[in-house]
C-alpha positions, 0 to 999 in steps of 0.5 A, a space after each residue: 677744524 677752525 673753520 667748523 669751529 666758527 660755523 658751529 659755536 659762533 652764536 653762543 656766549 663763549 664762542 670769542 673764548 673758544 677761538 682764541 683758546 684754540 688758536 693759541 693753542 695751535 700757535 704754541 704747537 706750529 713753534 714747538 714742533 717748528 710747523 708739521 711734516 709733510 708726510 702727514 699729508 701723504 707719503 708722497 709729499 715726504 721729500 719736502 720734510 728735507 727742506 723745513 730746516 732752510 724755511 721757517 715754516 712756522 712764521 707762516 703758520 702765525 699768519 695763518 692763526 691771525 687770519 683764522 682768528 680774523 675769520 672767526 671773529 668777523 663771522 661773529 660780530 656778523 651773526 650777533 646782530 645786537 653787536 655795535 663793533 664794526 659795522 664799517 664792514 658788516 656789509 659783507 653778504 653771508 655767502 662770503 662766509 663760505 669754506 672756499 672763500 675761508 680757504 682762499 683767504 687763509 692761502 691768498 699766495 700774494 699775503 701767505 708768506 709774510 702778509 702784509 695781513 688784512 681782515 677776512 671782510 676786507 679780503 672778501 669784499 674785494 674779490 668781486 670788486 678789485 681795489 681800485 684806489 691805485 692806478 697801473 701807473 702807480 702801482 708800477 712806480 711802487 714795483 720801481 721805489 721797492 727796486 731802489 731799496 732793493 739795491 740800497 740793501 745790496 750796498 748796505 750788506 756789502 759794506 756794513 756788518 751790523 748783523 754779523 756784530 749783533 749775532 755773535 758775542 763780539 759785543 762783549 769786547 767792545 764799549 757802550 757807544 759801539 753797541 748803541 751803533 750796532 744797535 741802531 744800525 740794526 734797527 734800521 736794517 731791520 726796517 729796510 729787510 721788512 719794508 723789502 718784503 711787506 712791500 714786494 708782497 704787497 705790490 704782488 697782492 695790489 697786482 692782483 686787485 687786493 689791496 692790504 695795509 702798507 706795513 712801514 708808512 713812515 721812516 724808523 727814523 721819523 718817530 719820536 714816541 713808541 705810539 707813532 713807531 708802532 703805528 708804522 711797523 708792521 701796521 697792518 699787524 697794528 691794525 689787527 691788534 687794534 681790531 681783534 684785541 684793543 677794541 674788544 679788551 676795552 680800548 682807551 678805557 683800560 689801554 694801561 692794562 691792554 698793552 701787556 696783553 697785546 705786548 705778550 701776545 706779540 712775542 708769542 706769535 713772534 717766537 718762543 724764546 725769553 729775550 722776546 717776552 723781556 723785549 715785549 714787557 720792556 716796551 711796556 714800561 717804557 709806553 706807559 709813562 708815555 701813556 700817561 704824559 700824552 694823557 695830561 699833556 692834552 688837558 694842558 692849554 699854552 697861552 703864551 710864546 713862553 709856555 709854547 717854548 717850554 712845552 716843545 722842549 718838554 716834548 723834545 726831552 722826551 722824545 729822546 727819552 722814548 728813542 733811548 727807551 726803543 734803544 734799550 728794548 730793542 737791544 735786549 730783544 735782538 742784539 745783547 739778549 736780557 742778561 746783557 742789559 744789566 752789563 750795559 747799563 752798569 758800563 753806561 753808569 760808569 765814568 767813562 760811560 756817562 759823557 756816552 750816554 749824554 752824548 747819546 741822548 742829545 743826539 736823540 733830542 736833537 733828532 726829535 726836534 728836526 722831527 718836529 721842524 719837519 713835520 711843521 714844514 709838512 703841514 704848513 704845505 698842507 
């Protein structure tokens, strides 16, 4: 349906309203109904109904919504040839548009799980002309690293229970600085569990000659600004943000009013529950002062060793700002839920929880400036 959807309304005024009513509308059902049954397809199928409770079908609904909405806007951008937005890949031919191009896409094996997700354009262009940016050598050096890190994930469910802490309420028994250590520890299995995957499915893709986004470019641990941090989880998620809402919403523009938009959307996408939408707008509040800090921080001039020296601390202070403020919404999204924050910060206010919270943060800012010494090194070898 989306498909003649496009076919059909792409020209008109209020087509980029349409697709977008129409796919939020199909996202919201796919998690209310928890994907469709299969016997809606045919009495034979309905054997498989018994195994959607072991799946989560709808993720790959949600992924399938996104490159829906990717096919419909490209067409678009395509058919109104006034348009000035990505003309980078209007070079597309009009065949490629076709039903049986839009269906390959949509169920490309390789990306249909869990993606990494690129654009219908991208995709299209590569099926006559495989990607030729890696080498045999080297994409076989990629299925080794994600080896690797496949059996540091064996050790680190072996001998560490983040999780299990993080799922249960035994968090309540225990004191701020064992939840921020849950907390962290989390995040950083979180990252390791979504590297395993966006990278075994994107070494399957490269295989087949479709290069797709690496999803975790850089380390969770090398990040001192959520900017940065989002750039480098689930970037190509990120970069299809950027393309189908930043840009169309009015980029650096109105990027303070953006970021709710975009933020809301992605909770919704991920999931139907109010610990999201409380992590999603906790990010936002926290991103906006760094919005606004970056902003002024580039119309500032050091002249001087003093002025430098000062500028790299202010920098380093907040960076341990922003590491603490990822902490807190990524607690409230994953671990202790929204309710628990208000139980937390009063534990953190209290006597004995102050030296904790000191302690934290200057672990943080000590990390932010090993960041910054690091990156120093890195582009002095550059």
């Amino acid at each position: 349906m989306n498909f003649f959807l496009v076919k059909i309304f792409a020209r008109t005024k209020y087509f980029v309203y349409m697709l977008w009513i129409f796919n939020i509308a199909i996202l919201l059902l796919n998690r209310v109904y928890e994907g469709y049954s299969f016997t809606l397809f045919g009495a034979n199928l309905a054997f498989l109904d018994s195994y959607r409770g072991t799946f989560r079908w709808h993720i790959c609904f949600n992924l399938v919504i996104l490159r829906m909405i990717s096919f419909g806007l490209d067409y678009h951008w395509f058919s109104d040839q006034d348009s000035r937005f990505d003309q980078k890949e209007r070079s597309v031919p009009i065949d490629k548009y076709s039903f049986n191009i839009y269906l390959s896409y949509l169920i490309y094996a390789p990306l249909y799980i869990a993606g990494p997700i690129t654009s219908f354009n991208a995709f299209a262009m590569q099926l006559d002309i495989p990607q030729k940016n890696h080498s045999v050598g080297q994409i076989a050096w990629y299925g080794v690293r994600w080896a690797i890190s496949l059996f540091l994930m064996e050790i680190l469910t072996h001998f560490f229970y983040y999780n299990s802490y993080a799922s249960s309420d035994i968090w309540k028994n225990l004191s701020p600085l064992e939840i921020f250590i849950i907390g962290y520890g989390v995040i950083n299995f979180m990252w390791l569990k979504f590297s395993l995957i966006w990278r075994f499915f994107r070494f399957w893709s490269l295989i087949g000659g479709v290069e797709t986004p690496e999803n975790m470019p850089r380390c969770v641990n090398d990040c001192y600004d959520l900017e940065s941090f989002w750039k480098s989880w689930h970037a190509s998620f990120n970069k299809w943000l950027v393309r189908y809402m930043y840009i169309p919403l009015g980029g650096s523009q109105r990027k303070l009013l953006n970021v709710w938009v975009i933020f809301t959307f992605v909770a919704l996408w991920h999931d139907l529950e109010w610990k999201l939408i409380c992590w999603a707008w906790l990010t936002c509040i926290f991103l906006i002062p760094e919005i606004v800090i970056k902003s002024a921080a580039k119309t500032f001039q050091v002249r001087s060793a003093l002025g430098g020296f000062i500028f790299r601390e202010l920098s380093a202070i907040s960076g341990a700002v922003t590491i603490t403020c990822l902490m807190v919404a990524n607690l409230a999204g994953y671990v202790i839920g929204p309710n628990g924050i208000n139980w937390l910060i009063s534990r953190l206010l209290q006597k004995d929880g102050l030296h904790v919270l000191c302690g934290i943060f200057t672990s943080f800012y000590i990390g932010t400036k090993l960041m910054f010494h690091i990156r120093d090194a890195k582009q002095k070898c550059w």
